[in-house]
N, CA, C and O atoms as a MOPAC input file, in Angstrom:
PM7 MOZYME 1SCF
protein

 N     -0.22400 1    16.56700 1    -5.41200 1
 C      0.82700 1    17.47800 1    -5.80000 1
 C      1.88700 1    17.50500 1    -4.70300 1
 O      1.56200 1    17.81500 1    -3.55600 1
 N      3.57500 1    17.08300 1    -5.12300 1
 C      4.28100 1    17.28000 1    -4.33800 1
 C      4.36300 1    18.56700 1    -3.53100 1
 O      3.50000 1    19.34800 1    -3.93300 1
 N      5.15200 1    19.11200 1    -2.45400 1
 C      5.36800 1    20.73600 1    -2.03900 1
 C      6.97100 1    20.89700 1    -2.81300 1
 O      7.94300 1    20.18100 1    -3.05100 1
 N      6.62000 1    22.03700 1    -2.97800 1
 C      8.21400 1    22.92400 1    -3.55400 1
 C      8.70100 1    22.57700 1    -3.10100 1
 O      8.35100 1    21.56200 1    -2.49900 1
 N      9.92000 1    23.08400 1    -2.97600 1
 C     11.57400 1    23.05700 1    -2.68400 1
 C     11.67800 1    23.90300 1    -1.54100 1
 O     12.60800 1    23.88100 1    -0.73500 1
 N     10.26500 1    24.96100 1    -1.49800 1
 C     10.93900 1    26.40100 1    -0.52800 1
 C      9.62400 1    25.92600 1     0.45700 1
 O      9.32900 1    26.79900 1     1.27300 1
 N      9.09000 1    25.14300 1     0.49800 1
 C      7.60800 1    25.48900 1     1.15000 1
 C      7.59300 1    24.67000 1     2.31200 1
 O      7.96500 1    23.52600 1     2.05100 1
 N      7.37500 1    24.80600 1     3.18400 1
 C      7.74800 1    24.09200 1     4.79200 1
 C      7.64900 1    22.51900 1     4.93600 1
 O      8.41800 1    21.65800 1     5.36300 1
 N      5.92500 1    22.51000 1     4.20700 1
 C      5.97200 1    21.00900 1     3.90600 1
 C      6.75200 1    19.86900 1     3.31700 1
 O      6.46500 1    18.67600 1     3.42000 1
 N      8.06300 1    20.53900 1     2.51100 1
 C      8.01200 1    19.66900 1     2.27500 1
 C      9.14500 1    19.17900 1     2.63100 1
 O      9.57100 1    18.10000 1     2.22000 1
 N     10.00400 1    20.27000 1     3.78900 1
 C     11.36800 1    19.76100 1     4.56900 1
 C     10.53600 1    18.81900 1     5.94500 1
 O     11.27600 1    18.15800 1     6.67400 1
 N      9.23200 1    18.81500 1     6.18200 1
 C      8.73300 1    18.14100 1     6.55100 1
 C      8.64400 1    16.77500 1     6.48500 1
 O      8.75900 1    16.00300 1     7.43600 1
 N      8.43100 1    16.48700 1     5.31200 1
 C      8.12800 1    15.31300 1     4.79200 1
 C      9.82000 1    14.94300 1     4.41000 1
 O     10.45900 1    13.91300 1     4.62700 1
 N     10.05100 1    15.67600 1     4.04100 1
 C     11.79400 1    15.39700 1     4.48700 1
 C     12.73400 1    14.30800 1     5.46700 1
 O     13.55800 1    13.41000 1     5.29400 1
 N     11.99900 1    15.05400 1     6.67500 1
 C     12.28300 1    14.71600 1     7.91300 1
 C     11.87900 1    13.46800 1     7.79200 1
 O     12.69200 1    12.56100 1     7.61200 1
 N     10.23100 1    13.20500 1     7.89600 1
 C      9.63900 1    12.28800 1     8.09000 1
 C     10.38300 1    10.95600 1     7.31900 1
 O     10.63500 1     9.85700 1     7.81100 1
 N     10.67600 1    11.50600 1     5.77400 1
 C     11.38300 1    10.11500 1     5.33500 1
 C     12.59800 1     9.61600 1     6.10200 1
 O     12.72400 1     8.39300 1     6.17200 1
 N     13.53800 1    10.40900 1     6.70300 1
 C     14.68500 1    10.10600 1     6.40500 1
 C     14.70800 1     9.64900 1     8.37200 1
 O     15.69900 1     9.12400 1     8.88000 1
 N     13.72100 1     9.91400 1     8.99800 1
 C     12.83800 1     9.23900 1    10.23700 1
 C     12.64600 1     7.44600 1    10.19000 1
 O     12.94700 1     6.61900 1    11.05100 1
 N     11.94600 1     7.22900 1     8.64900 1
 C     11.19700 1     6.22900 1     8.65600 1
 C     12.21600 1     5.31200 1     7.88200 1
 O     11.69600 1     4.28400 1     7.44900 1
 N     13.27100 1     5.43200 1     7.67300 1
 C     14.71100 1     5.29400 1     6.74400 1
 C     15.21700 1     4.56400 1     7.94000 1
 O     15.15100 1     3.34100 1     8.07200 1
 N     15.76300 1     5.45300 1     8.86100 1
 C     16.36100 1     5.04800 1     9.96800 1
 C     15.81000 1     4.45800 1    10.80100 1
 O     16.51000 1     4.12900 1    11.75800 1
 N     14.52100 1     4.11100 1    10.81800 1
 C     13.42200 1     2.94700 1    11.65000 1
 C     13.17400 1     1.81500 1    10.81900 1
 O     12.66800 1     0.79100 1    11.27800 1
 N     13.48300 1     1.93000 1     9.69100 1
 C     13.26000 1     0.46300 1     8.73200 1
 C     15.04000 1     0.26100 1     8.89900 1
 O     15.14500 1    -0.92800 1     9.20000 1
 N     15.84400 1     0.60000 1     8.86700 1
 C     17.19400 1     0.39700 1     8.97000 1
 C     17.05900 1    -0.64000 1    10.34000 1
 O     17.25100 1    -1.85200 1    10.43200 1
 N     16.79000 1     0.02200 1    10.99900 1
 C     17.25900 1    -0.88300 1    12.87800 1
 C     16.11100 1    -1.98700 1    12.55900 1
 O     16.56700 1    -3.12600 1    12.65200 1
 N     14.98300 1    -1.94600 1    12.27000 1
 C     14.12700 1    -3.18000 1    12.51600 1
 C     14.55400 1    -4.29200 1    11.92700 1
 O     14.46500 1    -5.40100 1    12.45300 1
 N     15.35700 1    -3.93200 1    10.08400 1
 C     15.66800 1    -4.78600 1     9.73000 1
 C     16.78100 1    -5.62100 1    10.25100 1
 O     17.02800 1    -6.82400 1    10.16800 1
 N     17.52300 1    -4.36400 1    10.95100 1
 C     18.97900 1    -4.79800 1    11.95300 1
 C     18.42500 1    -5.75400 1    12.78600 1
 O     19.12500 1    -6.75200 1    12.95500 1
 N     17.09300 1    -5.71100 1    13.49100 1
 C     16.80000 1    -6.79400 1    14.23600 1
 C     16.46800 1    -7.71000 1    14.14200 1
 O     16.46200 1    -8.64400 1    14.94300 1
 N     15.93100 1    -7.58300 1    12.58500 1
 C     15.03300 1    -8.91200 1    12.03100 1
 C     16.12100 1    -9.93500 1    11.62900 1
 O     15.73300 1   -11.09500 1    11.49200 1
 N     17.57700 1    -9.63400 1    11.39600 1
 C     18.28800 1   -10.30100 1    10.59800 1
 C     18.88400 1   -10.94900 1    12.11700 1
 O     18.66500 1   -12.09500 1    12.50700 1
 N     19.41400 1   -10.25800 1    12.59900 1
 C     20.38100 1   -10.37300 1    13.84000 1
 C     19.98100 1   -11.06300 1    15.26700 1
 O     20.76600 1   -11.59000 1    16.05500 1
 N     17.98100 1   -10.87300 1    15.46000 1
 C     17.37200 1   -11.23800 1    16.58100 1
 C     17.59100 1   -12.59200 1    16.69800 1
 O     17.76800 1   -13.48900 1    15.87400 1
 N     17.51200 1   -12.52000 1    18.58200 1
 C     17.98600 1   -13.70400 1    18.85700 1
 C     16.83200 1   -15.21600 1    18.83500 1
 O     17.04400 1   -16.42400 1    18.93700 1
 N     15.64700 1   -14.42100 1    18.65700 1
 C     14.86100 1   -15.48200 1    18.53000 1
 C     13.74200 1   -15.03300 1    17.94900 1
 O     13.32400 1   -13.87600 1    17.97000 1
 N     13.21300 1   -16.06500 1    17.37300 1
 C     12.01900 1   -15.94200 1    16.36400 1
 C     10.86500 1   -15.00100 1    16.63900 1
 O     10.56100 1   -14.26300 1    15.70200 1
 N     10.09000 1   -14.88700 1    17.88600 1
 C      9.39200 1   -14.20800 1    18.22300 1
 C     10.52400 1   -12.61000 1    17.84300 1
 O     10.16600 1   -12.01800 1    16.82500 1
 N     11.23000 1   -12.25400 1    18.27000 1
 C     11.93200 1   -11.03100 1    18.03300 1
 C     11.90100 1   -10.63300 1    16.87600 1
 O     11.40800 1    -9.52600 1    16.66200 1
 N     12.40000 1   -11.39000 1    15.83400 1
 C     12.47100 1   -11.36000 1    14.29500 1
 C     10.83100 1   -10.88100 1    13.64400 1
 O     10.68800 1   -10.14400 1    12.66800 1
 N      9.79000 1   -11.44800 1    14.38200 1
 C      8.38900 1   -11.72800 1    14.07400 1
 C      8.02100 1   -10.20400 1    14.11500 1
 O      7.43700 1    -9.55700 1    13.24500 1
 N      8.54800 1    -9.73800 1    15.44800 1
 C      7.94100 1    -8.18200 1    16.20200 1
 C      8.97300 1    -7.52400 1    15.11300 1
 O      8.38600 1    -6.56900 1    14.60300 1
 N     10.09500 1    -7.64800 1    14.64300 1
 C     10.77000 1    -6.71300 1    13.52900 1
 C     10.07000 1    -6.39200 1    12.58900 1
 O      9.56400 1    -5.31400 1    12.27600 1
 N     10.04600 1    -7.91200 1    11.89600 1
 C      8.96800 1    -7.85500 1    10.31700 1
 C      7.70700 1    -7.05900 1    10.55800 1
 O      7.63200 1    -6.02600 1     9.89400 1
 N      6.68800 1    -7.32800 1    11.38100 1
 C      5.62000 1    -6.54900 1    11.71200 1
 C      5.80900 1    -5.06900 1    11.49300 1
 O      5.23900 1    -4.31300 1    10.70700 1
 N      6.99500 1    -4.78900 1    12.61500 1
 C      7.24000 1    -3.53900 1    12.74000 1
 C      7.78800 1    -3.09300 1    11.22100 1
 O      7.09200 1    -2.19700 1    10.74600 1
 N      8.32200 1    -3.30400 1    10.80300 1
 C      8.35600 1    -3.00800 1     9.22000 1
 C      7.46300 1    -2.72100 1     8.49000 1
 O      7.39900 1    -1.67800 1     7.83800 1
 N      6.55100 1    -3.72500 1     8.50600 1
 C      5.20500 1    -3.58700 1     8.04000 1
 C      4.17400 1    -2.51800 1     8.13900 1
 O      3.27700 1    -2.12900 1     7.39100 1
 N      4.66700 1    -2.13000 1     9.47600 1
 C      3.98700 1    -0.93500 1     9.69700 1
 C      4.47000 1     0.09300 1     9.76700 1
 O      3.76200 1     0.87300 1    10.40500 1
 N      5.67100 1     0.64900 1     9.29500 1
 C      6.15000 1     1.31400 1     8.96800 1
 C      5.86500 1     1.50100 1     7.80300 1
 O      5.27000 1     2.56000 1     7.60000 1
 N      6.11400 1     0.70400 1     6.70700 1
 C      5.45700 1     0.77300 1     5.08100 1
 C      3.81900 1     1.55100 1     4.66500 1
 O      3.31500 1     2.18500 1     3.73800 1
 N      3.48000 1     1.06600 1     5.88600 1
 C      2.48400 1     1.65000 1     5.71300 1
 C      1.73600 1     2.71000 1     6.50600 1
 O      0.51900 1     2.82500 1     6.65000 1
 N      2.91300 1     3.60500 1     7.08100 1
 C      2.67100 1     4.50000 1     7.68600 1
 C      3.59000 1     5.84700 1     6.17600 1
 O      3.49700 1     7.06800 1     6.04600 1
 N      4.10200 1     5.14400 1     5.63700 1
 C      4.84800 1     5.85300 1     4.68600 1
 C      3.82600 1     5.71300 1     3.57900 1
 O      3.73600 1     6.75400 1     2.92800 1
 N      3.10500 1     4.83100 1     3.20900 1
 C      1.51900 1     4.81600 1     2.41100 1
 C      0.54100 1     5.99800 1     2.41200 1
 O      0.06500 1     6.76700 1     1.57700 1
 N      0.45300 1     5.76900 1     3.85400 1
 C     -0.58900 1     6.53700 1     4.23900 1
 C      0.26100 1     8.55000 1     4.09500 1
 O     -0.19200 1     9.60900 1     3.66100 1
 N      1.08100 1     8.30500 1     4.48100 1
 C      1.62400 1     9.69600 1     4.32200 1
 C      2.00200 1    10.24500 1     2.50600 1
 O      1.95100 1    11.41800 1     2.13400 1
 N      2.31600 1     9.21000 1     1.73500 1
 C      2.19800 1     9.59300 1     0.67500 1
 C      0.82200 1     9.68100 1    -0.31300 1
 O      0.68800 1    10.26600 1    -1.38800 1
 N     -0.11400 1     8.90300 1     0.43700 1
 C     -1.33400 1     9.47700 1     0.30600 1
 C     -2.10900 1    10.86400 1     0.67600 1
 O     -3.19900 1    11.27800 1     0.27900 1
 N     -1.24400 1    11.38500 1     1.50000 1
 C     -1.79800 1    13.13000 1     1.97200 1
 C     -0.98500 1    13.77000 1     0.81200 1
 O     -1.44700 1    14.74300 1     0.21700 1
 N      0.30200 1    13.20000 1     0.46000 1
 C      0.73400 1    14.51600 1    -0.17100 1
 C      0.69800 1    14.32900 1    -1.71200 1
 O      0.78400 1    15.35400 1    -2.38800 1
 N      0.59100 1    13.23700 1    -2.28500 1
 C      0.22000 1    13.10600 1    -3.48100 1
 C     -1.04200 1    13.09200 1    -3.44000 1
 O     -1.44500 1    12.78500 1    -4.56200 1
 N     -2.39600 1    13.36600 1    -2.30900 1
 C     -3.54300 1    13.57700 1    -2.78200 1
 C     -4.42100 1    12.03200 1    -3.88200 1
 O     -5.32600 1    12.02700 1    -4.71700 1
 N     -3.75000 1    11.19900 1    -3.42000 1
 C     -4.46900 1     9.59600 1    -3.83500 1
 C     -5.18000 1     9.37500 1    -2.73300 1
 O     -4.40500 1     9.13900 1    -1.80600 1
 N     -6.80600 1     9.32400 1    -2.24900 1
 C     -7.34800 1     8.82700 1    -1.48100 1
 C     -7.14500 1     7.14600 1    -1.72400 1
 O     -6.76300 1     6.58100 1    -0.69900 1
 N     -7.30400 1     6.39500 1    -2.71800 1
 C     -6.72200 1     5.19900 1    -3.13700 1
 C     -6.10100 1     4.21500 1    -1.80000 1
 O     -6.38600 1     3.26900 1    -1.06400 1
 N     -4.92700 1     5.33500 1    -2.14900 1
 C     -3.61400 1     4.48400 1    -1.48700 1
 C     -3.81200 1     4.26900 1     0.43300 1
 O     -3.18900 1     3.68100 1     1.31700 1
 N     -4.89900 1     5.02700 1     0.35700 1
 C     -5.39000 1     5.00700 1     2.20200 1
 C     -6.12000 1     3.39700 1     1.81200 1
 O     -5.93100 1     2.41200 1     2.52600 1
 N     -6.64400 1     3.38500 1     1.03100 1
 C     -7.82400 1     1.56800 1     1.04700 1
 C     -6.53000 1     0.64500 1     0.96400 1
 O     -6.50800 1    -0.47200 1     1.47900 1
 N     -5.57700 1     1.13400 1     0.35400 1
 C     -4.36500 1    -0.41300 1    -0.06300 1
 C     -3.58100 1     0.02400 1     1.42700 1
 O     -2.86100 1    -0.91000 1     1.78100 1
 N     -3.53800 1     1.00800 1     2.24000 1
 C     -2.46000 1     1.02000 1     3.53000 1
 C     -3.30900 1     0.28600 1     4.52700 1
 O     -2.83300 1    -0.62300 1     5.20700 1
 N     -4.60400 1     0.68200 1     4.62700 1
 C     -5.86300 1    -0.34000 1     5.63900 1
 C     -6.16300 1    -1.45000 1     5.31400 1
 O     -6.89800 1    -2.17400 1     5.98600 1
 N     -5.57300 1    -1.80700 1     4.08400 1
 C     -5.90100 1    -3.29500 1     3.98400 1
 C     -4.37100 1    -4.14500 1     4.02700 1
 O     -4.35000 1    -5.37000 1     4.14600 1
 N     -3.36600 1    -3.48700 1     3.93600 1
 C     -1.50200 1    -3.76400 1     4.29100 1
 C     -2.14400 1    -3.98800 1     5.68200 1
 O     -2.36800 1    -5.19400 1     5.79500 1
 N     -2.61800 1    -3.14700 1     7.04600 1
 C     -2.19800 1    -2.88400 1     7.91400 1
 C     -2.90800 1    -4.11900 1     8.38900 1
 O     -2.43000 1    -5.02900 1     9.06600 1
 N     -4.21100 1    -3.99000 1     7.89300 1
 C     -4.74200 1    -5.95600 1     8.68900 1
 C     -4.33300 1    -6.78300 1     8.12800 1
 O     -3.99600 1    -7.66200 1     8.92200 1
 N     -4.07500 1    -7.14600 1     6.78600 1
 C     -3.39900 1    -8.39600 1     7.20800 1
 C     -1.79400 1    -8.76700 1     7.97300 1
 O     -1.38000 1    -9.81700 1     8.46500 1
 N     -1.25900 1    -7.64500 1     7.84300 1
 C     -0.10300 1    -7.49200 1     9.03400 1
 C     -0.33700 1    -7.90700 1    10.75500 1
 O      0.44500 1    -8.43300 1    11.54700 1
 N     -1.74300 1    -7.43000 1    10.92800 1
 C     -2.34800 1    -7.94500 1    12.11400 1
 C     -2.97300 1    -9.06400 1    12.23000 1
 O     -3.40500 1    -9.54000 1    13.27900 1
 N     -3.05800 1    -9.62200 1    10.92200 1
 C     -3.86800 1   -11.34200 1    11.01700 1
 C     -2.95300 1   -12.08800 1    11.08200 1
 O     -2.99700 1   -13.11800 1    11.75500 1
 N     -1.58600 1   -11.59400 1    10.15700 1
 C     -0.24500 1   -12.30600 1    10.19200 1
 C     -0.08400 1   -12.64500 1    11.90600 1
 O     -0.30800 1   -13.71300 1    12.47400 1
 N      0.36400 1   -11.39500 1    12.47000 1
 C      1.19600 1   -11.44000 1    13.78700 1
 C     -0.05600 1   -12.62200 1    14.93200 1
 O      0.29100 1   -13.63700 1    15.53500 1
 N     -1.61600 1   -11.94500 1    14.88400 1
 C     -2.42500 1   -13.00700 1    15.52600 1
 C     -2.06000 1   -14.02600 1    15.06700 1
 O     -1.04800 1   -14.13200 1    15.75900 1
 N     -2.04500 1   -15.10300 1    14.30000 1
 C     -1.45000 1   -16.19300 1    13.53800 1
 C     -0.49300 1   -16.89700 1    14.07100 1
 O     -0.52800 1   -18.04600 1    14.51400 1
 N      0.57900 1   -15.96100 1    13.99000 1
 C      1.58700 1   -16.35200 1    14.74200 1
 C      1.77100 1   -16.54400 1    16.43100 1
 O      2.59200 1   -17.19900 1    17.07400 1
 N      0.61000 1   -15.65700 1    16.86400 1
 C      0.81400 1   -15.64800 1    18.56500 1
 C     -0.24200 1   -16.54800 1    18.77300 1
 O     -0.52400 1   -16.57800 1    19.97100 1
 N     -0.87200 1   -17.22000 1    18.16300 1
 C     -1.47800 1   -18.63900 1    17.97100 1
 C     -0.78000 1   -19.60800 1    17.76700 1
 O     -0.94900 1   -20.64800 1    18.40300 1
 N     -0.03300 1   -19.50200 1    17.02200 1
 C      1.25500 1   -21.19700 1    16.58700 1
 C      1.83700 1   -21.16700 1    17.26800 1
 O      2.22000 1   -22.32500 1    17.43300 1
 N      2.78900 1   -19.85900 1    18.68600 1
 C      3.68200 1   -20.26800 1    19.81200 1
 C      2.54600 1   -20.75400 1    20.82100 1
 O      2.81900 1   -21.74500 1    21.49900 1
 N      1.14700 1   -20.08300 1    21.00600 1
 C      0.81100 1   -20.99800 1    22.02400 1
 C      0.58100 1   -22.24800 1    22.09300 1
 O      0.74600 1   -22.93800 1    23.09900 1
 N      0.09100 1   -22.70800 1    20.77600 1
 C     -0.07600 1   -24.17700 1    20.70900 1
 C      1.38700 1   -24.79300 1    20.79600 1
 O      1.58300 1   -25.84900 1    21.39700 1
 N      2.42200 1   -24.07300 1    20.15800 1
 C      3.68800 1   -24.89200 1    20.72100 1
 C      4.41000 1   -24.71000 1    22.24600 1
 O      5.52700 1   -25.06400 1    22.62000 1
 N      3.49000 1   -24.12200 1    22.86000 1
 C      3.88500 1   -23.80000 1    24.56400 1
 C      5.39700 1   -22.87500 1    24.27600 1
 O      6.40300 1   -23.05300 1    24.96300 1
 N      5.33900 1   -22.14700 1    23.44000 1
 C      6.72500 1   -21.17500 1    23.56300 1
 C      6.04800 1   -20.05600 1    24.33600 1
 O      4.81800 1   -20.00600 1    24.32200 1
 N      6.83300 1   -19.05000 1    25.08900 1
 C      6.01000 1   -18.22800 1    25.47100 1
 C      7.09600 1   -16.78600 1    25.10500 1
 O      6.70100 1   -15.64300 1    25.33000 1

């Protein structure tokens, strides 16, 4: 169940979006704009986990335990992704 209009929570969650708005805004600013691949890599990630920090929070307030199993399973392979990748620069000696 969403919160009212008058009820604290939910200028809360307010906040929180318009927080996680302006943190997916700049990452993507970096992902597009970074000067090098590793940078772009740490954007997307960071995106990633942002999405699913906005998962997990719309799982408290819509009351879907659900959507906590699909944000823990977003959040590792986001972390198998990025290991992955900090495996392919070492084998290419980028550092």
């Amino acid at each position: 169940m969403i919160p009212a209009a008058g009820d604290p929570q939910h200028w809360i969650f307010l906040l929180f979006g318009a927080i996680m708005g302006i943190a997916i805004m700049a990452a993507t600013w970096r992902l597009i704009i970074g000067p090098s691949l590793p940078d772009r890599v740490v954007a997307l990630d960071l995106i990633g986990f942002l999405v699913v920090a906005i998962i997990c929070v719309y799982a408290m307030v819509a009351q879907q335990p659900a959507a906590i199993s699909v944000a823990l399973i977003a959040a590792l392979v986001l972390f198998l992704g990025t290991a992955a990748f900090a495996v392919y620069l070492d084998r290419k000696g980028q550092r």
